[in-house]
Biopython code that builds the backbone (N, CA, C, O; Angstrom):
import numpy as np
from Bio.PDB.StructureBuilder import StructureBuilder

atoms = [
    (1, "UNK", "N", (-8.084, 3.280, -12.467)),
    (1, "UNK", "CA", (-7.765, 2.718, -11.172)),
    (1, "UNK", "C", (-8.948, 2.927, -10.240)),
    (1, "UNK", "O", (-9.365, 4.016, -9.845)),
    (2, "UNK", "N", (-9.427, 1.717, -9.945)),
    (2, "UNK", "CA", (-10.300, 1.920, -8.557)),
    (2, "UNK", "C", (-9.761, 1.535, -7.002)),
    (2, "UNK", "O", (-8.683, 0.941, -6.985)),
    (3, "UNK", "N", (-10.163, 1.710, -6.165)),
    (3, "UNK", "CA", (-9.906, 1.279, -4.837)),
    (3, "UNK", "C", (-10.660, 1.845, -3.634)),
    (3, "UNK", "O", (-10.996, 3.014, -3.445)),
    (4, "UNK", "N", (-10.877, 0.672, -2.784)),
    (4, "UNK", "CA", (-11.462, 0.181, -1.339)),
    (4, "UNK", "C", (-10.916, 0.771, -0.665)),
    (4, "UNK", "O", (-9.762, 0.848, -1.086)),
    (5, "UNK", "N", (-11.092, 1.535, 0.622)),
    (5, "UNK", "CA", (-10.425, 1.931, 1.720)),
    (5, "UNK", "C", (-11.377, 1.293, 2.972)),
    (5, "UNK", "O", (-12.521, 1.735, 3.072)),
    (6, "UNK", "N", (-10.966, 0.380, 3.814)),
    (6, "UNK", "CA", (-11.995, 0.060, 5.391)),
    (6, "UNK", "C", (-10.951, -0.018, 5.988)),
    (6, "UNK", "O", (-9.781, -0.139, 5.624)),
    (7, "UNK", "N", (-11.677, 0.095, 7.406)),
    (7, "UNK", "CA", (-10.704, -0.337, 8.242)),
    (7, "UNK", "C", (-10.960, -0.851, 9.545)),
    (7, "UNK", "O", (-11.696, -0.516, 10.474)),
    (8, "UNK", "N", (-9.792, -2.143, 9.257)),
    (8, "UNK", "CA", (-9.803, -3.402, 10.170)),
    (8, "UNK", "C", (-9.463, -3.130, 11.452)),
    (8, "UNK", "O", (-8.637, -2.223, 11.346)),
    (9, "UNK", "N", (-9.593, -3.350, 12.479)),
    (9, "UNK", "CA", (-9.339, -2.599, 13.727)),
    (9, "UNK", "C", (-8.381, -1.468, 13.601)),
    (9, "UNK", "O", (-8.662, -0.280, 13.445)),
    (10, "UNK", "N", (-7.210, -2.016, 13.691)),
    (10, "UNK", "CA", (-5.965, -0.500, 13.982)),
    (10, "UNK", "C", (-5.156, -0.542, 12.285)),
    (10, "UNK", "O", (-3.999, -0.165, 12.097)),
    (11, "UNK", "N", (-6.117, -1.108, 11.150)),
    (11, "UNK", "CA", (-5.121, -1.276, 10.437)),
    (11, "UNK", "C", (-5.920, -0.676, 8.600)),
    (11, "UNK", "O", (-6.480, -1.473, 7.846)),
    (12, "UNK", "N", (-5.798, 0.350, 8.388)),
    (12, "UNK", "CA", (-6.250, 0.559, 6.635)),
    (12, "UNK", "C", (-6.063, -0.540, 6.080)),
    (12, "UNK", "O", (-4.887, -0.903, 6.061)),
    (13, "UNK", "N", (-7.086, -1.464, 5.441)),
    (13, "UNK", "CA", (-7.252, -1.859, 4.252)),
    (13, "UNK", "C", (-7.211, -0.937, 2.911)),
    (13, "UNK", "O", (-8.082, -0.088, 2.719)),
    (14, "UNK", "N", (-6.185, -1.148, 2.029)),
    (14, "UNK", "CA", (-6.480, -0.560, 1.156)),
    (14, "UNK", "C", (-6.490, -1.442, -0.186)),
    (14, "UNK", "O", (-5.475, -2.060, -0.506)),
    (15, "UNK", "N", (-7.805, -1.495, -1.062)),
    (15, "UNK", "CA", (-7.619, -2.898, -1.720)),
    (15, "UNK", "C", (-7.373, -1.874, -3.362)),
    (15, "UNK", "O", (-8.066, -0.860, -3.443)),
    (16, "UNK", "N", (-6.525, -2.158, -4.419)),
    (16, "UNK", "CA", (-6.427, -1.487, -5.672)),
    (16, "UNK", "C", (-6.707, -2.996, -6.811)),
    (16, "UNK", "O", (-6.563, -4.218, -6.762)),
    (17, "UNK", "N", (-7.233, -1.835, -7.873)),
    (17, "UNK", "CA", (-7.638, -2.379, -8.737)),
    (17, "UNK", "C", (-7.955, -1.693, -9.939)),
    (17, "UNK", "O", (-8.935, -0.998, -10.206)),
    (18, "UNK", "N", (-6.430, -2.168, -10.989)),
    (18, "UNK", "CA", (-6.619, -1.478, -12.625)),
    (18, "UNK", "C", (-4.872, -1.016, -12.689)),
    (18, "UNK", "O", (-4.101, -1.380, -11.800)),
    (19, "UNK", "N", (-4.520, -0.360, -13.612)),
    (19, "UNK", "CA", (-3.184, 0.632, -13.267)),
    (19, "UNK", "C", (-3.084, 1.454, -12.118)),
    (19, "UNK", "O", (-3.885, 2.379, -11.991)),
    (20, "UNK", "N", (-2.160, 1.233, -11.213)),
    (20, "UNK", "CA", (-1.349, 2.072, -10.610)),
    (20, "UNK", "C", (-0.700, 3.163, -11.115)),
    (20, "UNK", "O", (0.527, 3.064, -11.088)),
    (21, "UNK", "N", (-1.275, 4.466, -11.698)),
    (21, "UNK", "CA", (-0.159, 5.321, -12.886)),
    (21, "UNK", "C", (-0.017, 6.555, -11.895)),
    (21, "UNK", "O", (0.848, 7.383, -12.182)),
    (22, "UNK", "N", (-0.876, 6.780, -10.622)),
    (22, "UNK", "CA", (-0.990, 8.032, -9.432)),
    (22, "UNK", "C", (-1.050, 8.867, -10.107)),
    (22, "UNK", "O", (-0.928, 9.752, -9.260)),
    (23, "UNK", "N", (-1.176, 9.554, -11.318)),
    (23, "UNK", "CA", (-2.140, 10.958, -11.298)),
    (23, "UNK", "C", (-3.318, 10.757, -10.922)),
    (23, "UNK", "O", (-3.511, 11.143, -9.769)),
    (24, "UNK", "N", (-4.310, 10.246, -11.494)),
    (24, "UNK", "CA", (-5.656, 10.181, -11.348)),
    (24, "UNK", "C", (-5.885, 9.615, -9.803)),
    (24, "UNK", "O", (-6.044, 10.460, -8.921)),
    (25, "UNK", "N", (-5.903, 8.275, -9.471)),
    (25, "UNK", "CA", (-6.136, 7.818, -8.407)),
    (25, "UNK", "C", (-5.812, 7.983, -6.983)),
    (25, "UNK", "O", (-6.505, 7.649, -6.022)),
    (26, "UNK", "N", (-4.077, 8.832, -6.988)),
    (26, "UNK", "CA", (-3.173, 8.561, -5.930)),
    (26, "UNK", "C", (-3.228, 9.490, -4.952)),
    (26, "UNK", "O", (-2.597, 9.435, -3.896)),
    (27, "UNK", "N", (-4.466, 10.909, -5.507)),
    (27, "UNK", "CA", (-4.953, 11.806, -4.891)),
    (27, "UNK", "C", (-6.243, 11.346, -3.710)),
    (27, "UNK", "O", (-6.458, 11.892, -2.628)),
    (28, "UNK", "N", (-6.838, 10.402, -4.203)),
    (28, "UNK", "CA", (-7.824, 9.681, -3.747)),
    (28, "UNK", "C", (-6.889, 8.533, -2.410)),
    (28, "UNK", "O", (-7.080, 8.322, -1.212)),
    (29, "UNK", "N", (-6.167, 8.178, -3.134)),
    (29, "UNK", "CA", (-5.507, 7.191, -1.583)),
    (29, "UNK", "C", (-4.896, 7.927, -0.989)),
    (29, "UNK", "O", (-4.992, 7.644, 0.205)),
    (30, "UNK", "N", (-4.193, 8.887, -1.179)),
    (30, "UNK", "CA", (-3.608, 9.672, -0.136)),
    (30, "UNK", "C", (-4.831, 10.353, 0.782)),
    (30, "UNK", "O", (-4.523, 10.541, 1.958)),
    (31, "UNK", "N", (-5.746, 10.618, 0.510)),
    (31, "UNK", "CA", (-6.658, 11.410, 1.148)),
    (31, "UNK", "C", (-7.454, 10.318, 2.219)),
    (31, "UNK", "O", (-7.711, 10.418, 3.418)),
    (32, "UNK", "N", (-7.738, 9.156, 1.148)),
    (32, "UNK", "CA", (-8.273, 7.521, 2.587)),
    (32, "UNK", "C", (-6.869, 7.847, 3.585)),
    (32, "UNK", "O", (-7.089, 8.230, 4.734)),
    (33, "UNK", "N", (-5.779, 7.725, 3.233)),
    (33, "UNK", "CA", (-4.643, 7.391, 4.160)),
    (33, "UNK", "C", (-5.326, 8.257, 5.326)),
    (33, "UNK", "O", (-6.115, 7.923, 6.211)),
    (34, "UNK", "N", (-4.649, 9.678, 4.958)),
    (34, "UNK", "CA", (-5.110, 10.790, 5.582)),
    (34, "UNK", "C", (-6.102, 11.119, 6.832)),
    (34, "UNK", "O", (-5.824, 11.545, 7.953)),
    (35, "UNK", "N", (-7.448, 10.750, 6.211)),
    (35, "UNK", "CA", (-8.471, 10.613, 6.577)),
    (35, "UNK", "C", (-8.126, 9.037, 8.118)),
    (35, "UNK", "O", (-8.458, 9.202, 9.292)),
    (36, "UNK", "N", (-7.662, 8.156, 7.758)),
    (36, "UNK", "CA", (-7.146, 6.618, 8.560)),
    (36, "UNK", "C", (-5.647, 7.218, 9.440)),
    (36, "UNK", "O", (-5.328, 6.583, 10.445)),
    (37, "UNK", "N", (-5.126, 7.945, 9.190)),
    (37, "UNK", "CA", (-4.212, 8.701, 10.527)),
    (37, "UNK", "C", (-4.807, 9.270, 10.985)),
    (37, "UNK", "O", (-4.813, 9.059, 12.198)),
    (38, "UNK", "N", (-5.649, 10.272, 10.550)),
    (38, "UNK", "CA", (-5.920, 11.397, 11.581)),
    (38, "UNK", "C", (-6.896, 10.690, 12.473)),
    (38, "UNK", "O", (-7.155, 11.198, 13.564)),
    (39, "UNK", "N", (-7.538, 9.414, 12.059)),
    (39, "UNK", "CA", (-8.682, 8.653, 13.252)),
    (39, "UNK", "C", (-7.280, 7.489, 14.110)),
    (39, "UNK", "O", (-7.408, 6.524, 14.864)),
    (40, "UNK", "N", (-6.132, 8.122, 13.580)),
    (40, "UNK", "CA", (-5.111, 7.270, 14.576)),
    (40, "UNK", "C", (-4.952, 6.193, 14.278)),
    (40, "UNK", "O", (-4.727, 5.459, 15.240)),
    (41, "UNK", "N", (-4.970, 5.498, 12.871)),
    (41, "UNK", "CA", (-4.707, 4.235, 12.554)),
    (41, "UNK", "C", (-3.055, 4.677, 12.141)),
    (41, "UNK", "O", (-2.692, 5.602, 11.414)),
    (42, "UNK", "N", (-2.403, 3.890, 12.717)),
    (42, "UNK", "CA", (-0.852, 3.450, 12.013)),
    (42, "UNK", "C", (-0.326, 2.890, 11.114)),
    (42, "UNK", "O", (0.719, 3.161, 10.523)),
    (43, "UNK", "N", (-1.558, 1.490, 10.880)),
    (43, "UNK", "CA", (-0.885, 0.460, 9.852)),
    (43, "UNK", "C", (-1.812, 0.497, 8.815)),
    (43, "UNK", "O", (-2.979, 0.888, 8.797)),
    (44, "UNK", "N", (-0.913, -0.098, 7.734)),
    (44, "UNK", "CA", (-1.507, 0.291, 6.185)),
    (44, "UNK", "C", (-1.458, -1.137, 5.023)),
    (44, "UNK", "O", (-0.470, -1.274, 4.301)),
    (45, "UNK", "N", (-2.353, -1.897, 4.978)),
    (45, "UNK", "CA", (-1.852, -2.665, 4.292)),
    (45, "UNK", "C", (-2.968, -2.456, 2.909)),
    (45, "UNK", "O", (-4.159, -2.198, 2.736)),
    (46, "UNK", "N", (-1.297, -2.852, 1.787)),
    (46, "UNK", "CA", (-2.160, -2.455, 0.314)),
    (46, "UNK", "C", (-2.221, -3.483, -0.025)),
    (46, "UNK", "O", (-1.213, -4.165, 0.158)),
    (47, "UNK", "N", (-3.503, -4.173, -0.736)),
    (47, "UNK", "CA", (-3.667, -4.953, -1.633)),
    (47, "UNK", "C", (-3.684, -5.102, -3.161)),
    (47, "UNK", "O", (-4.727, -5.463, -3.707)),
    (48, "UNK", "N", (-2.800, -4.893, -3.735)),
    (48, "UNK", "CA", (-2.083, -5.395, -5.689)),
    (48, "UNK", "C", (-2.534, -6.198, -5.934)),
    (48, "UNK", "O", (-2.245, -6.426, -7.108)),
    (49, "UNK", "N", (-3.326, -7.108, -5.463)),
    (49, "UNK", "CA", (-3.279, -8.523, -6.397)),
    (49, "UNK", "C", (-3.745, -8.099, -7.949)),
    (49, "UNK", "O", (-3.126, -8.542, -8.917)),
    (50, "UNK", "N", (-4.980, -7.135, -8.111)),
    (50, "UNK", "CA", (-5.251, -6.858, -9.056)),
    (50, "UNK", "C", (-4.902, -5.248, -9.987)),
    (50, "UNK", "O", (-5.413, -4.539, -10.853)),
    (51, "UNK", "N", (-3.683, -5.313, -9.101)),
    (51, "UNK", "CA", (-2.711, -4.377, -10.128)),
    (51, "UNK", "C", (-1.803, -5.165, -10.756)),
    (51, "UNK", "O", (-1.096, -6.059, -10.292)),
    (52, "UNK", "N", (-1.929, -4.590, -12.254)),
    (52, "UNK", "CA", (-0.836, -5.601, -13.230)),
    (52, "UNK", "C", (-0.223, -4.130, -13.627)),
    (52, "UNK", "O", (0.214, -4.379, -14.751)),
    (53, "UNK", "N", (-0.018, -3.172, -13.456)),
    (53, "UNK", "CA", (0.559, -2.176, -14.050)),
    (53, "UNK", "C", (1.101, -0.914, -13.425)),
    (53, "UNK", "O", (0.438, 0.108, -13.606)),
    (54, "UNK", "N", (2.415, -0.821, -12.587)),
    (54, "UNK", "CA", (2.451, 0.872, -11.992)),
    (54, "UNK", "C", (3.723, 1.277, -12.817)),
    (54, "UNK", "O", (4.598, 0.597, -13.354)),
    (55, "UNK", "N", (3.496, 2.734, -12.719)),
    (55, "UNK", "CA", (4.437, 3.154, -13.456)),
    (55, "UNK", "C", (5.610, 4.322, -12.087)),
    (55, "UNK", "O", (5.611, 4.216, -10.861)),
    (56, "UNK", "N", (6.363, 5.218, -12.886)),
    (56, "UNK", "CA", (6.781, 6.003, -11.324)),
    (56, "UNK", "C", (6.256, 6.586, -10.276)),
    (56, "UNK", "O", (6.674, 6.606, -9.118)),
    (57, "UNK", "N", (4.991, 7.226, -10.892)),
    (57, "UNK", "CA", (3.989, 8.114, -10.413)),
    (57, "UNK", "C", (3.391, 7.129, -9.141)),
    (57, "UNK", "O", (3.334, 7.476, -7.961)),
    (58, "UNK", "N", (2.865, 5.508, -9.826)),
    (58, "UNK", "CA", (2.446, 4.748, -9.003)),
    (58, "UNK", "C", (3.367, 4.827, -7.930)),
    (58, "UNK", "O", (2.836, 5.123, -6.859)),
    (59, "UNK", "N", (5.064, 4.581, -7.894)),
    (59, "UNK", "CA", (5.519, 4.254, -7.007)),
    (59, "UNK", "C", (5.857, 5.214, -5.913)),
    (59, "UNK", "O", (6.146, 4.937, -4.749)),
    (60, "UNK", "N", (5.772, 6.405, -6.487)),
    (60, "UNK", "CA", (5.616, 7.456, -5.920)),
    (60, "UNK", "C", (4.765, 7.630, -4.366)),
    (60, "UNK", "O", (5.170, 8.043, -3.280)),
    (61, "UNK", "N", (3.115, 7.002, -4.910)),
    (61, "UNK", "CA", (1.927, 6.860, -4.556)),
    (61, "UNK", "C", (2.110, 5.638, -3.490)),
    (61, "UNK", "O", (1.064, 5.319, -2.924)),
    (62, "UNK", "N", (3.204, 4.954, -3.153)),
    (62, "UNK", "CA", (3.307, 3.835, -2.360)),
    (62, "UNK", "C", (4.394, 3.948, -1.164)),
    (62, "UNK", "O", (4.518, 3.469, -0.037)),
    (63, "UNK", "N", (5.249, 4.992, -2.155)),
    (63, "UNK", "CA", (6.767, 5.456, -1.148)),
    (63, "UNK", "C", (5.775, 6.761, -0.293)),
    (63, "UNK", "O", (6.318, 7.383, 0.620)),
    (64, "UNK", "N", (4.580, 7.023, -0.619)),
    (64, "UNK", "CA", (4.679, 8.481, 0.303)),
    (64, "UNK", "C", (3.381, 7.811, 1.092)),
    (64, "UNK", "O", (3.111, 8.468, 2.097)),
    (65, "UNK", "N", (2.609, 6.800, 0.912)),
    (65, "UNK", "CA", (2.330, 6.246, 1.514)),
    (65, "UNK", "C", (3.008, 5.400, 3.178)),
    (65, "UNK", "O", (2.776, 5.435, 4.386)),
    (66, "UNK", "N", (3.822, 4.792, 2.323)),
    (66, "UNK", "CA", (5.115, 4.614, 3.382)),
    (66, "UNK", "C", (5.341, 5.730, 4.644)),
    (66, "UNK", "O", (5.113, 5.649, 5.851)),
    (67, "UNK", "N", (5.871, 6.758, 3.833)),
    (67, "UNK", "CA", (6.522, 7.828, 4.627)),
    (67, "UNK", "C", (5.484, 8.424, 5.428)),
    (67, "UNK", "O", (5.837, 8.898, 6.508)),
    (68, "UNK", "N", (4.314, 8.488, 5.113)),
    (68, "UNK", "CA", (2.979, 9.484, 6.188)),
    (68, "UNK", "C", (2.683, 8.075, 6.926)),
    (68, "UNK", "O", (1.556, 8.389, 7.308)),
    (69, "UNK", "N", (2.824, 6.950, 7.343)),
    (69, "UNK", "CA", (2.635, 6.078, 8.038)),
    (69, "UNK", "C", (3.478, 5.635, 9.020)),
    (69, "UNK", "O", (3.085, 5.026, 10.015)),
    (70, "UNK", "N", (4.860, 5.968, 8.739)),
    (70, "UNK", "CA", (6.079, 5.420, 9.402)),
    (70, "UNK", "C", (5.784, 6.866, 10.430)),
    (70, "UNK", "O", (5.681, 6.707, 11.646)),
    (71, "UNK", "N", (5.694, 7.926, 9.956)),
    (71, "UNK", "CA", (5.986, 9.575, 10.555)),
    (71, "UNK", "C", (4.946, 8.952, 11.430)),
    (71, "UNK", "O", (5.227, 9.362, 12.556)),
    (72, "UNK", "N", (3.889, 8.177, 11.513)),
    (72, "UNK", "CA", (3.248, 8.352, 12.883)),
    (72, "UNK", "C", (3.530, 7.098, 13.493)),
    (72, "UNK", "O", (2.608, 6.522, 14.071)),
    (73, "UNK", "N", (4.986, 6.441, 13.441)),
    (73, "UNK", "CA", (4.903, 5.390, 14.326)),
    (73, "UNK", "C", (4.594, 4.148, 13.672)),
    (73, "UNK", "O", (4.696, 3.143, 14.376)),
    (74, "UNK", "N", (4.177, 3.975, 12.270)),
    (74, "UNK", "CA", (3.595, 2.881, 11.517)),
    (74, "UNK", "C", (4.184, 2.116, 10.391)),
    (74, "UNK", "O", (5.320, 2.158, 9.919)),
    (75, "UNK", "N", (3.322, 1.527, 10.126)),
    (75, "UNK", "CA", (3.967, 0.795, 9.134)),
    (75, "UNK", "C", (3.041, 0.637, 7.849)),
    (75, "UNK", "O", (1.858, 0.954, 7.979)),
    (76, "UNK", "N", (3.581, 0.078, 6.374)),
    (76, "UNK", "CA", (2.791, -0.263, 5.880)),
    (76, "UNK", "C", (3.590, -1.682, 5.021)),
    (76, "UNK", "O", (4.787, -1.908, 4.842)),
    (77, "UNK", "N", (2.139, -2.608, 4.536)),
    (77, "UNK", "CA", (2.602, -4.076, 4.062)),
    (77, "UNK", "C", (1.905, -4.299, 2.696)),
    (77, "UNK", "O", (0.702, -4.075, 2.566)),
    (78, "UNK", "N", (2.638, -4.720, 1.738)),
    (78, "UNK", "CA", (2.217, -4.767, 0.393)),
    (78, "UNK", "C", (1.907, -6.621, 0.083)),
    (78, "UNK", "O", (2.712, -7.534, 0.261)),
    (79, "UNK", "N", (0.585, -6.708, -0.383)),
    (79, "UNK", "CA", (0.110, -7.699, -0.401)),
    (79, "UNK", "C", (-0.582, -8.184, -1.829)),
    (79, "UNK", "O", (-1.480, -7.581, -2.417)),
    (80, "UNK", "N", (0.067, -9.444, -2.254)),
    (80, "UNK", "CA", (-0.218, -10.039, -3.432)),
    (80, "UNK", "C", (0.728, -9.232, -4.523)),
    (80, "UNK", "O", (0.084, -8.186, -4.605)),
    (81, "UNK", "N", (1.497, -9.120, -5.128)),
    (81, "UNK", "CA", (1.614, -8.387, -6.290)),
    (81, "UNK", "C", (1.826, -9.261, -7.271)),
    (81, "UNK", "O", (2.115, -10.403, -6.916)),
    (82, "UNK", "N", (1.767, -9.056, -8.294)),
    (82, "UNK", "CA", (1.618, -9.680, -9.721)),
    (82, "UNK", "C", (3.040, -10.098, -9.707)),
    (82, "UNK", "O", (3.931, -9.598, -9.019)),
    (83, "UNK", "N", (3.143, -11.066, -10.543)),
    (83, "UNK", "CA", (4.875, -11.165, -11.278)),
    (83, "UNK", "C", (5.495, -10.029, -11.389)),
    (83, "UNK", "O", (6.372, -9.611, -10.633)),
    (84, "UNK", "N", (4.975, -9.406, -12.505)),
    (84, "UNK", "CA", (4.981, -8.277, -13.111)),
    (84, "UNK", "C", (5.447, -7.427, -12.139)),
    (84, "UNK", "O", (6.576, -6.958, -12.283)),
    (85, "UNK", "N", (4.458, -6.994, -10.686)),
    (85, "UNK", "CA", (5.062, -5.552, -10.222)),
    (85, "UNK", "C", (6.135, -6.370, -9.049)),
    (85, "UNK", "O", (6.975, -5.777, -8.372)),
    (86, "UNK", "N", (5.900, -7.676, -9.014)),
    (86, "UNK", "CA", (6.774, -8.224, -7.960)),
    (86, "UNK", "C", (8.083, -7.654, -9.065)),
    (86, "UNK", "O", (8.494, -6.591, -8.600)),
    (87, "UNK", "N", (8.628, -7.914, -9.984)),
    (87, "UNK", "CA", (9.686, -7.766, -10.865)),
    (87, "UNK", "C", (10.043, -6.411, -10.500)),
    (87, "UNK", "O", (11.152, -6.073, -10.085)),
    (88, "UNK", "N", (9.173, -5.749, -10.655)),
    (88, "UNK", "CA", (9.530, -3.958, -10.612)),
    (88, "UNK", "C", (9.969, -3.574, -9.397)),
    (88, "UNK", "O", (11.031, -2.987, -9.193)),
    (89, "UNK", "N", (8.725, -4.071, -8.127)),
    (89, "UNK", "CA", (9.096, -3.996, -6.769)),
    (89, "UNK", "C", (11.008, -3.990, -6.341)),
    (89, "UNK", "O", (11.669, -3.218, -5.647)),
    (90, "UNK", "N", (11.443, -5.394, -7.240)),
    (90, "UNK", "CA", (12.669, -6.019, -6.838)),
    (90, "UNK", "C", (13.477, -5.263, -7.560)),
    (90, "UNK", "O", (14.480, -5.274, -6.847)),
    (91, "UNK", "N", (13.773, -4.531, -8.597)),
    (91, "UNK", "CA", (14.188, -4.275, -9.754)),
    (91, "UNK", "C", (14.510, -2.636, -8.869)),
    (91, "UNK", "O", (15.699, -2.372, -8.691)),
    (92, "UNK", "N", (13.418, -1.574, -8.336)),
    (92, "UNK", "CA", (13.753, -0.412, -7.672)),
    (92, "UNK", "C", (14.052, -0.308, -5.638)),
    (92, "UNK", "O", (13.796, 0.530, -4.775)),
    (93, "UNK", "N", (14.722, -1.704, -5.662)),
    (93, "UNK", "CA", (15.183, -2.259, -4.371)),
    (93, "UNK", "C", (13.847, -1.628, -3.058)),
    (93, "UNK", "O", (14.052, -1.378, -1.870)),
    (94, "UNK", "N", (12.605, -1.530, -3.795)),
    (94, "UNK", "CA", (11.295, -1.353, -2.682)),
    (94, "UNK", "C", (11.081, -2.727, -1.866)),
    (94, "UNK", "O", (10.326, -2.731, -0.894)),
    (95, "UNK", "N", (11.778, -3.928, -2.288)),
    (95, "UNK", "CA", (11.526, -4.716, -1.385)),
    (95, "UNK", "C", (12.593, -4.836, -0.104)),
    (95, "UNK", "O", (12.679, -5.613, 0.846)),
    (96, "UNK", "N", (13.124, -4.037, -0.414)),
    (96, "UNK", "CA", (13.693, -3.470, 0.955)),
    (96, "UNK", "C", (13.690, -2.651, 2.163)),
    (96, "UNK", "O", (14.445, -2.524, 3.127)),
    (97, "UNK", "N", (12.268, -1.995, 1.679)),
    (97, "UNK", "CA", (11.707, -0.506, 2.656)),
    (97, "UNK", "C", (9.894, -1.487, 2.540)),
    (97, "UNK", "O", (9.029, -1.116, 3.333)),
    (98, "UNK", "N", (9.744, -1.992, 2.102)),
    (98, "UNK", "CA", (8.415, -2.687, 2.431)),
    (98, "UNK", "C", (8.395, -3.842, 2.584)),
    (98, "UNK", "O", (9.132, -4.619, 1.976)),
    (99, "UNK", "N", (7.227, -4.289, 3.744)),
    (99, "UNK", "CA", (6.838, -5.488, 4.015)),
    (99, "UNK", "C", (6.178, -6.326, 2.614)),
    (99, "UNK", "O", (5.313, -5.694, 2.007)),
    (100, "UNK", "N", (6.444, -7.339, 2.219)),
    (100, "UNK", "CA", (5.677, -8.158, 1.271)),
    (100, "UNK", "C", (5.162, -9.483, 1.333)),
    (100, "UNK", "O", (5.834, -10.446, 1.702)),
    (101, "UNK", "N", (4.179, -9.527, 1.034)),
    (101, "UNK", "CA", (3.204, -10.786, 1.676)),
    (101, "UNK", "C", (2.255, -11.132, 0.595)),
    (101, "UNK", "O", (1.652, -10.278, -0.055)),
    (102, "UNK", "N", (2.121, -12.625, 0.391)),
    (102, "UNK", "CA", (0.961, -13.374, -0.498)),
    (102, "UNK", "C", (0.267, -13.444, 0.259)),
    (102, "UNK", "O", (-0.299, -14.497, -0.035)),
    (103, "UNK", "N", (-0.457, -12.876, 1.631)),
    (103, "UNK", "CA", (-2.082, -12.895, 1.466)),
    (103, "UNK", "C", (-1.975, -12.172, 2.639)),
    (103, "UNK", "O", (-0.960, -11.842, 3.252)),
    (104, "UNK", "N", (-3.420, -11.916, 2.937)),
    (104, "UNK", "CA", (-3.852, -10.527, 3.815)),
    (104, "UNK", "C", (-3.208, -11.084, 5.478)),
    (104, "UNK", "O", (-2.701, -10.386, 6.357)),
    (105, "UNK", "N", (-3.410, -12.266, 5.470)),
    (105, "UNK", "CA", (-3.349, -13.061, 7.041)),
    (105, "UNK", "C", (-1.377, -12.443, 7.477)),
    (105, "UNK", "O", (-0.909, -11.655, 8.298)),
    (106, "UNK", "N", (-0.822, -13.275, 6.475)),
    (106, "UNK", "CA", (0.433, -13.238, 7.061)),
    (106, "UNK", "C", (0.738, -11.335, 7.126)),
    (106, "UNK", "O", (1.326, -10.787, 8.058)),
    (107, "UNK", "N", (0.190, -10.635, 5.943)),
    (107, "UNK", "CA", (0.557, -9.130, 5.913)),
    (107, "UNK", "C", (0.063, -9.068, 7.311)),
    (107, "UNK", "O", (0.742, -9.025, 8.337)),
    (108, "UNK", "N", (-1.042, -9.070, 7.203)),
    (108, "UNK", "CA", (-1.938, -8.491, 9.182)),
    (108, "UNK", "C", (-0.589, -8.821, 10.229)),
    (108, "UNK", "O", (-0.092, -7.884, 10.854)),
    (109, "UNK", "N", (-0.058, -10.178, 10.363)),
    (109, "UNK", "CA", (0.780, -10.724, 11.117)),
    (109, "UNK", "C", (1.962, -9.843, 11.122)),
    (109, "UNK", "O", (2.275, -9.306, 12.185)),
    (110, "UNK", "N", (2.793, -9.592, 9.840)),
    (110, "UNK", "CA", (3.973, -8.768, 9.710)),
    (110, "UNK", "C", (3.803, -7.395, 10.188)),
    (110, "UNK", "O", (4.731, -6.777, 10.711)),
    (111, "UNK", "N", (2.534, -6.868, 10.003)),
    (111, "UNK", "CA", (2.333, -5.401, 10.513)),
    (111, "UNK", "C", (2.591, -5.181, 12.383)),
    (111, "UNK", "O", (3.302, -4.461, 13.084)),
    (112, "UNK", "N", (1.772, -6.036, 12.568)),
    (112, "UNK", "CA", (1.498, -5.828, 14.214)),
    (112, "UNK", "C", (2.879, -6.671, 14.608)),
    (112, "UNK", "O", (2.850, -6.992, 15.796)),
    (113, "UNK", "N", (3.902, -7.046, 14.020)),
    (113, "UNK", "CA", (5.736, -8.074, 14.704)),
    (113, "UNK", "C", (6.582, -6.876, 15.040)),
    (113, "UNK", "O", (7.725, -7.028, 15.473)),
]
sb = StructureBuilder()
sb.init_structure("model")
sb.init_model(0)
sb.init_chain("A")
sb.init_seg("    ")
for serial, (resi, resn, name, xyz) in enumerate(atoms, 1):
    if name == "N":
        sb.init_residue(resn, " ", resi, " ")
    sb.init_atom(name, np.array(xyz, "f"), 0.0, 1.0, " ", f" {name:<3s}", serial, name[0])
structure = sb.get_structure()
């Protein structure tokens, strides 16, 4: 798993790419998050398009994402996901505690509504 962390005015970009499995990687995004609250950013949007694979650990890595973003007032928006994790997304009722969006524009839009 690799991944991008910038950030767009008030909002983490976070772009992933490879398996989502959060041992290896999810130490690394929690710490961008981290690092993007404590400079007072609120909103969090992840980019999946090029994740085809999370497992619990991944989702783990997305729900606690969630939760250290909301605790300061924020939000976060999940953008592009595959069939595949769209299936899973729907399947562990996460599309009910997250924003979901086919492309960065409308996510940006849903974050700041």
């Amino acid at each position: 798993m690799e991944f991008t962390a910038k950030q767009e005015g008030d909002v983490l970009v976070l772009s992933l790419n490879g398996d989502l499995i959060g041992e290896n990687s999810g130490s690394g995004i929690l710490e961008a998050a981290n690092e993007a609250i404590n400079k007072g950013v609120s909103l969090c949007l992840v980019d999946i398009e090029h994740v085809k694979y999370i497992n619990s650990s991944g989702i783990g890595v997305l729900i606690t994402l969630l939760t250290k973003f909301r605790n300061q007032g924020g939000e976060v928006a999940i953008v592009k996901p595959s069939d595949h994790v769209k299936k899973l997304l729907i399947i562990t009722k996460l599309t009910a505690i997250f924003k979901i969006s086919d492309n960065q524009q409308e996510a940006m839009e849903l974050l700041k509504s």
